[in-house]
C-alpha angles and dihedrals in degrees: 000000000000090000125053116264114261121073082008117097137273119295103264084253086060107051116081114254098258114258119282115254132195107263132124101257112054114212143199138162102247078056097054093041092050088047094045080049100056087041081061095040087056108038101003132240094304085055090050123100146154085245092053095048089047092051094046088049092045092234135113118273096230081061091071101059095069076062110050117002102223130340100286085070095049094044082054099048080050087049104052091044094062091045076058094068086038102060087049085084102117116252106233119196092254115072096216090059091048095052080052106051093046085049096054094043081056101056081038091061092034090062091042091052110027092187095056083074093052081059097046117103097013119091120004112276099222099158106124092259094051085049094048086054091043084048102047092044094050097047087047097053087039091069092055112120096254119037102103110189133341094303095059092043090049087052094047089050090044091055097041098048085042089058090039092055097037094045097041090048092051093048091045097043085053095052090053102050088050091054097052103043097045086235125130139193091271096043095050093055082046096053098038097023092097091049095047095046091050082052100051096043088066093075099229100108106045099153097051088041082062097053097043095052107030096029118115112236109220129195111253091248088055095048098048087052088049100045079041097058087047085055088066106032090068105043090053090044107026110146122255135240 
């Protein structure tokens, strides 16, 4: 909501769905939310309004504020329909493969709906869906050897959404660039290879040149997994003071 809870209204889950009334475009809000989806999916958050939903529903846009009340309701409604694909990750006996699962359904979602990464990290995501997937995540990590109490389990969410956000943005943020400028992986290390060579044969920058040389280049799917494994790794087997 805009406004704090409190005297404000129900949360848009909450309220019933209006009446339905006899007109020549039924509408609901699942409707509204899978079309304002597919609006995102096309031209992106900054290319999404009211207007443009009405028109792609054929009604008329007054119609879809007895749905949602402004745009932080709708974003929500978007939100929790894509946690909806997501917590359908299957829960598995062991609560690292769980927490995988649930990870990997998340990047999966995050490269079918570009936008859903600009959302992430910023305001809390609290529709039944986003709650099932908090829920799951956090059952799952609370069974890792290690965590001993809340505090431990808070700090081991904290670490892994933090990688989640920070890893799905940049991903996101590369496949855009390379979308607008027309310039890919290969044609990047054509067009600054000879720079960066004359700057690493200076010398100055042996690490980096490392790297840079002997370093494996892994495809972006591999190096989330991995990252994701050393997530991991170090909540379950972090050292004690």
């Amino acid at each position: 909501m805009d406004t704090p809870y409190g005297s404000a209204p129900l949360p848009v889950w909450e309220r019933p769905e209006p009446q339905p009334r006899v007109a020549p475009v039924p509408l609901s809000r699942a409707k509204i939310a899978a079309t304002a989806i597919l609006l995102a999916d096309a031209h992106g958050l900054d290319g999404l309004s009211v207007r443009k939903i009405a028109k792609e529903l054929g009604v008329g846009p007054m119609r879809l504020y007895d749905y949602v009340a402004n745009r932080s309701e709708l974003l929500d409604l978007m939100l929790d329909a894509v946690y909806a694909q997501i917590a359908e990750a299957a829960q598995h006996a062991e609560w690292r493969a769980t927490v995988l699962a649930i990870v990997h359904r998340t990047r999966d979602a995050a490269l079918e709906h570009e936008w859903f990464a600009d959302l992430l990290g910023g305001r809390p995501h609290l529709g039944p869906h986003a709650l099932a997937v908090g829920e799951s995540t956090a059952a799952a990590l609370s069974q890792a050897p290690g965590l001993r109490g809340v505090d431990d389990l808070q700090r081991a969410l904290g670490a892994l959404n933090a990688f989640i956000v920070g890893a799905l943005r940049r991903e996101i943020t590369e496949r855009r660039t390379a979308r607008s400028t027309g310039t890919d992986e290969p044609a990047w290390q054509a067009t600054l290879g000879p720079y960066l060579t004359r700057m690493l044969e200076t010398g100055r920058y042996p690490t980096v040149a490392r790297l840079v040389i002997d370093g494996a280049h892994h495809n972006a799917e591999e190096t989330f997994h991995h990252n994701l494994i050393t997530i991991l790794d170090g909540i379950t087997n972090r050292p004690r003071t």
